[in-house]
RODO-2510 file (C-alpha; in nm, 4 decimals, decimal comma):
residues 455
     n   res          X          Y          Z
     1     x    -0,0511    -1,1269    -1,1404
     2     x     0,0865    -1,1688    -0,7880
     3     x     0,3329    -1,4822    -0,7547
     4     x     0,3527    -1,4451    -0,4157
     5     x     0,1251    -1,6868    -0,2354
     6     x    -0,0069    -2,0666    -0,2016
     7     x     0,0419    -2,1608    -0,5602
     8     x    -0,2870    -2,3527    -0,6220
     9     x    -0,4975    -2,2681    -0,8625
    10     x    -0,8349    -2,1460    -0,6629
    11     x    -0,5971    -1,9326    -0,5169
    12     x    -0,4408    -1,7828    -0,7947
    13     x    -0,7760    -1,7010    -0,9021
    14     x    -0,8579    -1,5402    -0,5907
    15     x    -0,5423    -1,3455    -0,5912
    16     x    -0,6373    -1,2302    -1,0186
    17     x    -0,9450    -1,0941    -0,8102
    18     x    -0,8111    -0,9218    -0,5302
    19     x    -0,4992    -0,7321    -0,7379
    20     x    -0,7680    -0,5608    -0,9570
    21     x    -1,0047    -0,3033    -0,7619
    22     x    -1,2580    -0,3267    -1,0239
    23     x    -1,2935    -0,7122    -0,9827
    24     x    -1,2392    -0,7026    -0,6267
    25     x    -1,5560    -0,4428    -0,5506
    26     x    -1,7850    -0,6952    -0,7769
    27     x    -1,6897    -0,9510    -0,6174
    28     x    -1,7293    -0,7829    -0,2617
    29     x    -2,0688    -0,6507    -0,3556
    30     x    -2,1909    -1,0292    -0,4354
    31     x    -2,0776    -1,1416    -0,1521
    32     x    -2,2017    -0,8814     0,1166
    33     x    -2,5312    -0,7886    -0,0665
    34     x    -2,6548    -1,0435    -0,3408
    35     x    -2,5104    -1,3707    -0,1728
    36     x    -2,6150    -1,2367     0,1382
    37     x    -2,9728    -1,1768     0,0642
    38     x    -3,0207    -1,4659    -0,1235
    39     x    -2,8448    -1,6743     0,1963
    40     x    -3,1163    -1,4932     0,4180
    41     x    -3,3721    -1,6206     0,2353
    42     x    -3,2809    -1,9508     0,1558
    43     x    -3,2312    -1,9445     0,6007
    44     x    -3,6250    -1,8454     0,6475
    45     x    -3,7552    -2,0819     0,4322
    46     x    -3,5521    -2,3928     0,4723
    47     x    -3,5894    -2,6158     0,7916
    48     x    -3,3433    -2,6229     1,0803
    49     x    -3,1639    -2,8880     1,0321
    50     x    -3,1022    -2,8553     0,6925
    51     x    -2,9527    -2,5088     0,7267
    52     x    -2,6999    -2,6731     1,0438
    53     x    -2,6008    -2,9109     0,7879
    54     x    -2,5314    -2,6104     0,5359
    55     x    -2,3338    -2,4127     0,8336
    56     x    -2,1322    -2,6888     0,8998
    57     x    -2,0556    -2,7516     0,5652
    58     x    -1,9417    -2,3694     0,5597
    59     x    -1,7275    -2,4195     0,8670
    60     x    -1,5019    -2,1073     0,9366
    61     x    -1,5438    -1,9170     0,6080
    62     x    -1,7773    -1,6161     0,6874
    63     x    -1,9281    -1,3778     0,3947
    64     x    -1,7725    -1,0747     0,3367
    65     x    -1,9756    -0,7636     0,5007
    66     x    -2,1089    -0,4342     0,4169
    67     x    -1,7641    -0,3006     0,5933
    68     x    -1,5632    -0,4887     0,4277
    69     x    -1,7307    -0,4105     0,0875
    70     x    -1,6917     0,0066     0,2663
    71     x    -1,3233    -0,0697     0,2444
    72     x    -1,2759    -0,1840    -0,0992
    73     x    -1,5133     0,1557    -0,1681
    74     x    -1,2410     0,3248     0,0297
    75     x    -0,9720     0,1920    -0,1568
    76     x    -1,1855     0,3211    -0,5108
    77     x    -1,1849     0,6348    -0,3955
    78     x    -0,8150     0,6496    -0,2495
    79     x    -0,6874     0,5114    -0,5922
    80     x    -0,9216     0,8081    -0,7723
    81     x    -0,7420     1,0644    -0,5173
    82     x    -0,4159     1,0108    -0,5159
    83     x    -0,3963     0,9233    -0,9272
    84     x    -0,6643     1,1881    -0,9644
    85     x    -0,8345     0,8741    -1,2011
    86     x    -1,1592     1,0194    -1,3277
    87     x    -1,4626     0,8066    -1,2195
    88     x    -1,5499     0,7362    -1,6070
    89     x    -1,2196     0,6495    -1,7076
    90     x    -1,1776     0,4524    -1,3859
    91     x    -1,5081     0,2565    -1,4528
    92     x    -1,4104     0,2059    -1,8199
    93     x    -1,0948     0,0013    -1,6229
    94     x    -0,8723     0,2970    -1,7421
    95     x    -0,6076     0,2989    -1,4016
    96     x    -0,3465     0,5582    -1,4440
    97     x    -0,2278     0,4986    -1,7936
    98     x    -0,3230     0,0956    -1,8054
    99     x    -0,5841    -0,0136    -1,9799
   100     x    -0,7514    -0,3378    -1,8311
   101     x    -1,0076    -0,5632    -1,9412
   102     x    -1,2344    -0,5140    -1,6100
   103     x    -1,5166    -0,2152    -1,5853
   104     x    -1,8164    -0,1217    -1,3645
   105     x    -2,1384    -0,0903    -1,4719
   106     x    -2,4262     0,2542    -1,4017
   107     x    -2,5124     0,0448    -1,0981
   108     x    -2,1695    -0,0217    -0,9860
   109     x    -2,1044     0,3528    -0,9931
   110     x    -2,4475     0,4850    -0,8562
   111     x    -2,3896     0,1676    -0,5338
   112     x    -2,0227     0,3638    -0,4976
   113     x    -2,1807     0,6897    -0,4982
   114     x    -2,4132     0,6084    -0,2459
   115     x    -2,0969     0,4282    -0,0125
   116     x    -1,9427     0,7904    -0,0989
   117     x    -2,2175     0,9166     0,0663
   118     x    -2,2272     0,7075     0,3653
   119     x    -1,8884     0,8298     0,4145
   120     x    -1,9807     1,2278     0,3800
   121     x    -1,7638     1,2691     0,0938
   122     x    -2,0049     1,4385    -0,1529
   123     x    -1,7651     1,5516    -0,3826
   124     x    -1,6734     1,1389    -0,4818
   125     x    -2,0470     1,0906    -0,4903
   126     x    -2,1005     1,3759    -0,7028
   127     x    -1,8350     1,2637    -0,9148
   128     x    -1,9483     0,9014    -0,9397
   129     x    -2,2803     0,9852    -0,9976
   130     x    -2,2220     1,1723    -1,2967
   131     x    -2,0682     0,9014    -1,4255
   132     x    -2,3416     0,6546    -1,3882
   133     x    -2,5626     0,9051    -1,5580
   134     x    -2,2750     0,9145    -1,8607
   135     x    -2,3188     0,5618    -1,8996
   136     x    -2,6967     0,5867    -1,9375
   137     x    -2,6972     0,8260    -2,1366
   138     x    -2,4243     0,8075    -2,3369
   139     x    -2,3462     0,4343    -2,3519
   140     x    -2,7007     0,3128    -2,3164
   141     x    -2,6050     0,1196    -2,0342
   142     x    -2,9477    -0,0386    -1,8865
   143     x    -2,8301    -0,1661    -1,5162
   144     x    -2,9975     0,1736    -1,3816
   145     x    -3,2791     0,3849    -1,4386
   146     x    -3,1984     0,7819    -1,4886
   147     x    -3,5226     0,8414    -1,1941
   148     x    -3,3216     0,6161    -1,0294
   149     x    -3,0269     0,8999    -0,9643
   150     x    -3,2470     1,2235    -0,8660
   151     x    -3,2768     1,1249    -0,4949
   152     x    -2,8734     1,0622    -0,4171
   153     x    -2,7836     1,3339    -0,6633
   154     x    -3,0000     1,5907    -0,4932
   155     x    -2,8762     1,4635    -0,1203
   156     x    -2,5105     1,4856    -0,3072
   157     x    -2,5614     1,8468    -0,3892
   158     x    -2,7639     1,9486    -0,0515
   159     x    -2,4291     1,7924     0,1559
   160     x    -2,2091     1,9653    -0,0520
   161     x    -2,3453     2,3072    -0,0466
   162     x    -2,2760     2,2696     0,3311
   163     x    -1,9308     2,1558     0,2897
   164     x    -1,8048     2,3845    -0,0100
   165     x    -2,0386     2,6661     0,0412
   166     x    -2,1402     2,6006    -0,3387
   167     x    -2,3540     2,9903    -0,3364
   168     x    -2,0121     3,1396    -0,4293
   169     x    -1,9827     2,9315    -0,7140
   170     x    -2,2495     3,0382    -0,9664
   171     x    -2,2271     2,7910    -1,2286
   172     x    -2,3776     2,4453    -1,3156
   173     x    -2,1504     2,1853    -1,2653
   174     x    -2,0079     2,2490    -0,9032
   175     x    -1,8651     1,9206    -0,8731
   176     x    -1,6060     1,9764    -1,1646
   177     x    -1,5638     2,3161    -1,0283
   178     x    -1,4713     2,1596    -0,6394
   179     x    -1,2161     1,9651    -0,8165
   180     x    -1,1143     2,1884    -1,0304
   181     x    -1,0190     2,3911    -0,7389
   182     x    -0,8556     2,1103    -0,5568
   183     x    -0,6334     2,0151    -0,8621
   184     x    -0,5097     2,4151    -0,8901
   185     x    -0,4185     2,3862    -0,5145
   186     x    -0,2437     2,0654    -0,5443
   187     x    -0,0226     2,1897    -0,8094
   188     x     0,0149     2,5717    -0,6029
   189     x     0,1661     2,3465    -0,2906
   190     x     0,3176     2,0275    -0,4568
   191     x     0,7305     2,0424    -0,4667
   192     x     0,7393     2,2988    -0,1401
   193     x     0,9975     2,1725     0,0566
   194     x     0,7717     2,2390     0,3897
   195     x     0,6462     1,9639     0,6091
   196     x     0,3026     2,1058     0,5386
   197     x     0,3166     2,0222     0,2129
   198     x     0,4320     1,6792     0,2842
   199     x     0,0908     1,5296     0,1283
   200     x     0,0719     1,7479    -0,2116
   201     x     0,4485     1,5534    -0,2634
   202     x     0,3459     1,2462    -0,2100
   203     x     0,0695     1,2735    -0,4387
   204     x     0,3042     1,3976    -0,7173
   205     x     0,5461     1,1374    -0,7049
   206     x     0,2692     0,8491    -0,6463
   207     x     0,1269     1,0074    -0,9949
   208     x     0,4891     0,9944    -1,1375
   209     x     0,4954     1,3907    -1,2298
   210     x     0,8500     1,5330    -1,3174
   211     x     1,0234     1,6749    -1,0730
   212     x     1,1909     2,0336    -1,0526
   213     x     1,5551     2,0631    -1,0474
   214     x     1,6039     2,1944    -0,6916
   215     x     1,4396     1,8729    -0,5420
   216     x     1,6283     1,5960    -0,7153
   217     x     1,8162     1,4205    -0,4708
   218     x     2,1717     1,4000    -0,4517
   219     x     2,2603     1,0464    -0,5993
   220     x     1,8773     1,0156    -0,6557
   221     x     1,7184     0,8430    -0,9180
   222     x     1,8469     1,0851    -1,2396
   223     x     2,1793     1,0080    -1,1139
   224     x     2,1718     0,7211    -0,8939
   225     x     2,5909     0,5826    -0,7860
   226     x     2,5591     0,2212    -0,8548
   227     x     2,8095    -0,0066    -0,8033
   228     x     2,9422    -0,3772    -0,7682
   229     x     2,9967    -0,4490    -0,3628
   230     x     3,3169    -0,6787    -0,2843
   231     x     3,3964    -0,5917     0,0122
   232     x     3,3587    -0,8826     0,1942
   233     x     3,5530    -1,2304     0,0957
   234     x     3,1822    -1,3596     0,0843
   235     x     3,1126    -1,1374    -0,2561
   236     x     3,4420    -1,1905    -0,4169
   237     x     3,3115    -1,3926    -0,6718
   238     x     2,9600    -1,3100    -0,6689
   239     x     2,9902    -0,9220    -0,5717
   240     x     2,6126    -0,7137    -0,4815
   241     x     2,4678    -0,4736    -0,7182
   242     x     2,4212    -0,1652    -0,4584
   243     x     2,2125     0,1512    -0,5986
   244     x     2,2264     0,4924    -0,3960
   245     x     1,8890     0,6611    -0,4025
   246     x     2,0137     0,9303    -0,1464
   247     x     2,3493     0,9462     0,0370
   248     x     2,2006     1,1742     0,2326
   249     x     1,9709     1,0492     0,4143
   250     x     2,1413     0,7151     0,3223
   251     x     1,8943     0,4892     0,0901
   252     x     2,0262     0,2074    -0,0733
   253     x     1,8543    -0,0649    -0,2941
   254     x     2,0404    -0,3982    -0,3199
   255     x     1,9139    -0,5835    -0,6388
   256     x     1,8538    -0,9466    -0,6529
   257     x     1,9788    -1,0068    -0,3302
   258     x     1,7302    -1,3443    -0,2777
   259     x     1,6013    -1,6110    -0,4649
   260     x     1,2119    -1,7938    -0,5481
   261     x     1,3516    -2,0448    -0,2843
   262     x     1,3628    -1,7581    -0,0337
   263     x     0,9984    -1,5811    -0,1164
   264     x     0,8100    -1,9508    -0,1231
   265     x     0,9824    -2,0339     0,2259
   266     x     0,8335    -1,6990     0,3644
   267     x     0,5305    -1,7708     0,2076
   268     x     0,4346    -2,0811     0,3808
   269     x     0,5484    -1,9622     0,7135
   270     x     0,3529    -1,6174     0,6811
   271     x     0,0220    -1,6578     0,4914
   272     x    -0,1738    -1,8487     0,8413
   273     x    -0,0666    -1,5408     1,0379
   274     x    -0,1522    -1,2864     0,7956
   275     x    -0,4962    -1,3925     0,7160
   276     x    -0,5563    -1,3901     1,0978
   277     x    -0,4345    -0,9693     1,0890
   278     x    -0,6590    -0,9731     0,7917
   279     x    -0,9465    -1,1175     0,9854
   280     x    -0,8850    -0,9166     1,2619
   281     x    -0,7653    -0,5564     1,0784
   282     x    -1,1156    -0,3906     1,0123
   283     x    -1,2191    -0,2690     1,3655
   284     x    -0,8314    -0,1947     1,4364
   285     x    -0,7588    -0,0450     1,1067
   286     x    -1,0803     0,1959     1,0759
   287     x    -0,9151     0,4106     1,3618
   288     x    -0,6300     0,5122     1,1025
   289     x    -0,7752     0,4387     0,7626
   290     x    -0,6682     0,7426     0,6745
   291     x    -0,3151     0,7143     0,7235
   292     x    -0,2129     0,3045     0,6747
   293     x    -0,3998     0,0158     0,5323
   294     x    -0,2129    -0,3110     0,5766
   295     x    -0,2015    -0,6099     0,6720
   296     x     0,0307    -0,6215     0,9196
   297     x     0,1775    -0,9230     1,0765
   298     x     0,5238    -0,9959     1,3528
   299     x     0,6458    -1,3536     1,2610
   300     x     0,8859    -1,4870     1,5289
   301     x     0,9393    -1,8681     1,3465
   302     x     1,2687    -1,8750     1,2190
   303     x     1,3100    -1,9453     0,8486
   304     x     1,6287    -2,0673     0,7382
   305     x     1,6738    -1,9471     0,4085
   306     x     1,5751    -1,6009     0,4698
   307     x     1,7846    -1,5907     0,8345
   308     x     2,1155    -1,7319     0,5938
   309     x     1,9986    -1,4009     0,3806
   310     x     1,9863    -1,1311     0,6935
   311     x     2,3448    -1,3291     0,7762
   312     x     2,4678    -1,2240     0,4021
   313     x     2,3117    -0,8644     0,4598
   314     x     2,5510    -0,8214     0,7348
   315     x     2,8735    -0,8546     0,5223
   316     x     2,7230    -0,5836     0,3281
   317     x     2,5858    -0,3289     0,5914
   318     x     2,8728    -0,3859     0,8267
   319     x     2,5839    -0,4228     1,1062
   320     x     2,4394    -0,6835     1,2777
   321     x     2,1100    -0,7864     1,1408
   322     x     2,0080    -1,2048     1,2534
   323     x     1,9073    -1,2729     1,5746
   324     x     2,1301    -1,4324     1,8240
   325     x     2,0536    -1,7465     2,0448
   326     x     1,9709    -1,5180     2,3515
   327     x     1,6804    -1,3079     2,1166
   328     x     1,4925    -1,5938     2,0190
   329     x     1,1589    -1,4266     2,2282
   330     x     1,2324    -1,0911     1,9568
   331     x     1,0154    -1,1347     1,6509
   332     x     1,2330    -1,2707     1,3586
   333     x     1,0786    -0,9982     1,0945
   334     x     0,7943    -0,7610     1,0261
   335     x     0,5704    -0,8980     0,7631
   336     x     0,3313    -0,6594     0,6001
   337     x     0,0707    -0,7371     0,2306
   338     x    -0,0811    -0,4506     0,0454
   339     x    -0,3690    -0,5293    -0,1799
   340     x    -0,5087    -0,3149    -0,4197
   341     x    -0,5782     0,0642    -0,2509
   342     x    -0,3513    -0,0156     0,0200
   343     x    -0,0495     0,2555     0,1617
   344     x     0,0565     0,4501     0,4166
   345     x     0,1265     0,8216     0,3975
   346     x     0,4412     0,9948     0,4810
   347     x     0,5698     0,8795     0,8189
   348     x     0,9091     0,8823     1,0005
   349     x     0,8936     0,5559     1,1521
   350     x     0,5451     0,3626     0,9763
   351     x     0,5530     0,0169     1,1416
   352     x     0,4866    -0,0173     1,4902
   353     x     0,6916    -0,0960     1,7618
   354     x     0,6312    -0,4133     1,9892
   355     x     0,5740    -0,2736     2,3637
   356     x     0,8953    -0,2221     2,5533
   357     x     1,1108    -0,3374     2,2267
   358     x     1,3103    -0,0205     2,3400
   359     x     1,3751    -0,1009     2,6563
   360     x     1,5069    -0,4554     2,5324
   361     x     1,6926    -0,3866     2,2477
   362     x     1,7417    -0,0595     2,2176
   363     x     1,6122     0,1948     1,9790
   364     x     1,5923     0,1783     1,5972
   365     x     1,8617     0,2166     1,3357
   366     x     1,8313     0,1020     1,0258
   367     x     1,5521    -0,0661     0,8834
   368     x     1,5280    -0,2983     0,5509
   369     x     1,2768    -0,4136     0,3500
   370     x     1,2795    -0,7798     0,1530
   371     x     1,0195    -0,7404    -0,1482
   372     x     0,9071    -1,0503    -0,1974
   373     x     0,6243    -0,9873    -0,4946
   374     x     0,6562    -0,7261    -0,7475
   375     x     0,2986    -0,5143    -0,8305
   376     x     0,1736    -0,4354    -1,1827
   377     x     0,1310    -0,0511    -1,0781
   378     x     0,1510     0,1131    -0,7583
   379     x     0,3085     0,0482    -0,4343
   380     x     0,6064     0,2824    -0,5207
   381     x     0,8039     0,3687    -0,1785
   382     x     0,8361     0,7428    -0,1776
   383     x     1,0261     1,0211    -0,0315
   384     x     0,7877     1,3501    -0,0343
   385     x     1,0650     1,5966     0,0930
   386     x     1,3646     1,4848    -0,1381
   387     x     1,1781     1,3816    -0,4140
   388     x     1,2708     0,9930    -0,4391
   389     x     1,0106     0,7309    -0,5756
   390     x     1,1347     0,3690    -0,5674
   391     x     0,9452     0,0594    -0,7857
   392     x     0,9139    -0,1798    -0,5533
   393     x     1,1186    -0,5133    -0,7066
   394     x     1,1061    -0,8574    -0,6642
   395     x     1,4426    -1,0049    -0,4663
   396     x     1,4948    -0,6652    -0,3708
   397     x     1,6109    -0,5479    -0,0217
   398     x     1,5644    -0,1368     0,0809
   399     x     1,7978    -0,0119     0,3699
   400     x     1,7382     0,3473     0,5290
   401     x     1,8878     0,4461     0,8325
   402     x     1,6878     0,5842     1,1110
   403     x     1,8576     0,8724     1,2517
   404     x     1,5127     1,0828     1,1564
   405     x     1,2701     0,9379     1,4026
   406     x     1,5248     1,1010     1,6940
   407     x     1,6356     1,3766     1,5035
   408     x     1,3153     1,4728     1,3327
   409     x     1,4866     1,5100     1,0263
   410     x     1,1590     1,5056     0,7953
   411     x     1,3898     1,4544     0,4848
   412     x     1,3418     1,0672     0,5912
   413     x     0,9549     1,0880     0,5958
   414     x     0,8749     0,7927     0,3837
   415     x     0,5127     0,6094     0,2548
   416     x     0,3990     0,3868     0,0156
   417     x     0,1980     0,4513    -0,3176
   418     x    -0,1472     0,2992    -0,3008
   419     x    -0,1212    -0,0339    -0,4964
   420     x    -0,3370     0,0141    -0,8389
   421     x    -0,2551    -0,3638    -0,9367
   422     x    -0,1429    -0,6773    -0,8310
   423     x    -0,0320    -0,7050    -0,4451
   424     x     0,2721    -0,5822    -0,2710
   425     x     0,4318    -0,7981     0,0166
   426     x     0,7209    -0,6668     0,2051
   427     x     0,9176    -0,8241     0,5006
   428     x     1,1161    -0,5804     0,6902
   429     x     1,4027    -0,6421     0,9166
   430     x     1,4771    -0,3501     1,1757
   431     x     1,7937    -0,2911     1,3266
   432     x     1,8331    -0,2611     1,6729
   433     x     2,0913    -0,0703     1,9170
   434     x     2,1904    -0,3667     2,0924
   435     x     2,4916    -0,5724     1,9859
   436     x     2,6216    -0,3259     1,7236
   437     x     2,8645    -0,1670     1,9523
   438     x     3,1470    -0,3509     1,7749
   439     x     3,4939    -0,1202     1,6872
   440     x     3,5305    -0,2490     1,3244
   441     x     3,1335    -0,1316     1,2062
   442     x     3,0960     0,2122     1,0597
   443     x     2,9336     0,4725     1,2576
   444     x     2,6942     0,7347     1,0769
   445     x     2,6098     0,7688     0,7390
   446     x     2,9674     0,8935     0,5762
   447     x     3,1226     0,6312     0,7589
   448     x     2,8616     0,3863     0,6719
   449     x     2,8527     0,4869     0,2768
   450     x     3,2623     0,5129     0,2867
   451     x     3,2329     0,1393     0,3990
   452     x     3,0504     0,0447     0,1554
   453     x     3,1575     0,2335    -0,1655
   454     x     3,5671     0,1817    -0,0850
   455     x     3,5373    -0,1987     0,0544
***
């Protein structure tokens, strides 16, 4: 699983439970309902002091609650969406082509169809209730009762006869049918260059279907220019594998750029101030679940191993990428993890912007992205309007330039594939205006790609 993190073994184990959304919901559910309960009684009947002594012992550690077990349900049903995962096959642990070991029981299903229903989505409830009744009946799964279903599966169809307007449908299953429908329109709008249909795109590459001819990129991935950089005395005996995704807009991918040494350093200076944007992500996040769920995180130490690797990125992007002396109140890097059901949809410019960064240091050029943790499925970066999907690697750095976000060239819309398995951690390093006005450093993307294909 992920090898990014503490190391020790209770929390590898944690992390073999959090990179599998099956495993992570169970777990989730026994925390914020079983555990719960059982810690509610145990507080009624025990005396006073004995249950201070039991809170102390506890100390900061808080059980997991019914919204964070809504967000894991959110991420279910985001994976199902975007992978179009059948609830059956994704109980059965089937995720988009992978088999796993880890499934969900008629219960599990029925609890996510009533979470679905919390949520007003009565199509996913629909959906997952049919397969709870499947595993009854079919698999003679005991967890549930079949009476059990008839009250959420009637308030299932009553909500979505509102929504759908199911009269017009005249047959039984009008749950297949909704989908049905929603699967011909995806595949009507997916591959249409317009920033309407930026969505249907980024569905289609997230599910890895084939592109048409007219939207393969120039220098994409059928055709990708890579070469050996030397261009820089630096590299002359250890030159950088470059790959061009897109000369235009101008994506690169530098392969193995950094090192374990690199990824545990950032590691122990990162994981205190991302558990605190964990802790503190649910109220903030809910405002835009539908568009980004991270955990995001500005780190301003300075780590020397990774600020001798933004020094060795600047031989090869002819710009200026460490910090100087006189920045050391600018945040070093962005640091951002992705657990299982976590992305953000196409955006121009995703992360956001410390207040009055502009006016400091300028606006945005380039950014780049250090993947520090490869995932087991998922978590592809992807370009909906020039049809570019990039595996996210391990020692990897992405660079993009940022001439979109002023131009509102939507070619450079960008997002990330919800993770499926395993976790995705990403430290990004953004270019600023300030302190690149040097006469030697290519300006624009054919002097910038000249630079670096002829050095």
């Amino acid at each position: 699983m992920s090898g990014f993190g503490r190391g020790a073994s209770d929390w590898a184990t944690a992390t073999h439970l959090a990179s599998h959304p099956l495993l992570l919901f169970r777990m989730m559910q026994r925390y914020s309902v079983i555990l719960r309960q059982f810690y509610d009684d145990v507080n009624d009947n025990l005396e006073n002091d004995v249950m201070q002594r039991l809170e102390s012992l506890r100390g900061n550690y808080f059980w997991p609650s019914q919204t964070d077990l809504g967000d894991i349900a959110s991420a279910i049903f985001r994976l199902q969406d975007v992978y179009d995962i059948d609830p059956l096959d994704l109980s059965a642990g089937y995720l988009h082509g992978i088999q796993t070991n880890a499934h969900l029981t008629a219960s599990h299903a029925a609890d996510l169809a009533d979470l679905a229903l919390s949520f007003g989505d009565s199509l996913t409830a629909g959906e997952w209730l049919k397969a709870a009744r499947e595993k009854v009946v079919t698999f003679g799964d005991e967890s549930v009762f079949l009476d059990q279903l008839t009250h959420p599966w009637g308030k299932a169809v009553a909500l979505h006869g509102k929504l759908w307007n199911i009269d017009d449908f005249h047959i039984p299953d009008i749950f297949a049918e909704s989908r049905r429908l929603l699967r011909d329109a995806h595949e009507a709008s997916k591959w249409n260059l317009s920033y309407i249909n930026r969505a249907a795109n980024y569905k289609a590459l997230c599910r890895g279907d084939d592109l048409p001819g007219n939207l393969r990129p120039k220098n994409g991935n059928q055709n990708a220019k890579c070469f050996l950089f030397r261009g820089h005395p630096y590299f002359a005996v250890n030159p950088q594998y470059v790959e061009v995704h897109s000369a235009d807009p101008v994506i690169l991918e530098v392969h193995y750029f950094f090192g374990d040494g690199v990824i545990q350093d950032v590691s122990d200076a990162v994981f205190n101030p991302l558990m605190e944007a964990s802790e503190h992500s649910s109220g903030k996040e809910a405002a835009f679940l539908r568009d980004k769920t991270t955990a995001p995180a500005w780190i301003f130490a300075k780590i020397p191993s990774l600020e001798r690797s933004f020094a060795k990125l600047e031989k090869i992007v002819g710009r200026r990428v460490a910090r100087k002396e006189e920045e050391e109140e600018e945040p070093s890097f962005y640091m951002q993890s992705y657990s299982v059901g976590n992305y953000y949809q196409p955006c121009l410019q995703c992360e956001e912007e410390l207040p009055n960064i502009v006016d400091r240091i300028g606006g945005r050029i380039a950014t780049t992205e250090f993947i520090l943790d490869d995932t087991e499925a998922g978590g592809e970066t992807v370009f909906p309007q020039i049809g570019l999907r990039i595996r996210p690697k391990k020692g990897s750095v992405l660079i993009f330039l940022d001439e979109g976000v002023v131009t509102q060239d939507y070619r450079r819309l960008r997002a990330s594939c919800p993770v499926l398995l395993g976790q995705k951690w990403v430290a990004s390093k953004f270019l600023y205006e300030r302190g690149q006005c040097h006469p030697l450093l290519p300006v624009g993307k054919n002097a910038f790609l000249n630079h670096l294909v002829t050095s």
